[in-house]
Phi, psi and omega in degrees: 000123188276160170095018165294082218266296171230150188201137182210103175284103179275084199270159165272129147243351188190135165272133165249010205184108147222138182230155003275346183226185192268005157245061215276317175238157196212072186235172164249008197169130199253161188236142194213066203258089172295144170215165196303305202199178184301301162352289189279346155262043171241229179019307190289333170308319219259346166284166225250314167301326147313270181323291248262253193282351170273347164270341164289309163302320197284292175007297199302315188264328233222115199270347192206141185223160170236087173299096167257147169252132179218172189254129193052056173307178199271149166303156185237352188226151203220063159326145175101290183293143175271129241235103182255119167249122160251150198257120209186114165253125197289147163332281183229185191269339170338141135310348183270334174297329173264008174267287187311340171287296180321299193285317172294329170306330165284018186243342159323346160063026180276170163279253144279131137287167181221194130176154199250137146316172161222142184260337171216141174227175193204172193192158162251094195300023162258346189245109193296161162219200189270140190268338183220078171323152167285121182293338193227112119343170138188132226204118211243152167224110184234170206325305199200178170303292161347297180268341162292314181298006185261294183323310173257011164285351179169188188097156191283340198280346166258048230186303170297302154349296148305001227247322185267328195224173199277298226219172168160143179233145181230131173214145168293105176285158161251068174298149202244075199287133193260323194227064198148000000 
């Protein structure tokens, strides 16, 4: 696909976290598909490689896809660090609802965080998908395994969290960068 800036293949190793029950989101992997500017991934829509054979493929893999989009994401790969990515759909769409997401996070006892709104979502009607997409990302990075496992074994910040959204899954990654 030309206009590919970045591509970061997120496998799950390990769910540390759901609220309100333990499937709350359900993946094996999240895909993080960058493109140089809006053009090129408009233009990237528009290929034989799109329309055509990545939906012919996924078939072969995939029992289910969800698209979300979101705008200027966080750089993804941290050499060094360990990579948590949740998936959170917020209470309501308010700023006050992504401050208080925000602010629990900051509380997460990570090295950094980000998080992306997602602004649109799409499915492939041959594939299943998620019926009540996540409004929100958010991608946690800490020191080591040890302290994402302290994080999410207790703590108010997760309490504060819940506090902000209807659903959220949390999972530890393994990111692979293919592009960029």
């Amino acid at each position: 696909m030309p206009g590919i800036a970045a591509y970061t293949q997120n496998r799950v190793d390990a769910r540390l976290w759901s609220y309100p029950s333990e499937a709350a989101y359900e993946c094996d992997g999240i895909v993080e598909l960058e493109f140089e500017h809006e053009a090129a991934m408009a233009a990237a829509g528009e290929t034989a490689v799109v329309r055509e054979w990545l939906p012919a493929d996924e078939l072969k893999f995939l029992d289910g896809i969800t698209l979300c989009r979101v705008e200027d994401g966080a750089r993804q790969i941290r050499p060094g660090l360990l990579k948590v990515m949740i998936a959170a759909k917020l209470l309501d769409e308010s700023e006050s609802a992504i401050r208080r997401l925000q602010e629990s996070l900051g509380l997460a006892g990570c090295v950094e965080w980000s998080t992306e709104r997602v602004e649109t979502t799409a499915h492939r009607e041959s594939l299943g998908f998620e019926g009540d997409p996540p409004s929100v990302f958010a991608s946690l990075w800490f020191a080591g395994e040890g302290d994402a496992s302290r994080a999410f074994a207790s703590g108010n910040w997760l309490k504060a969290l819940e506090s902000a959204v209807r659903r959220a899954t949390a999972w530890q990654m393994d990111p692979l960068k293919i592009v960029g």
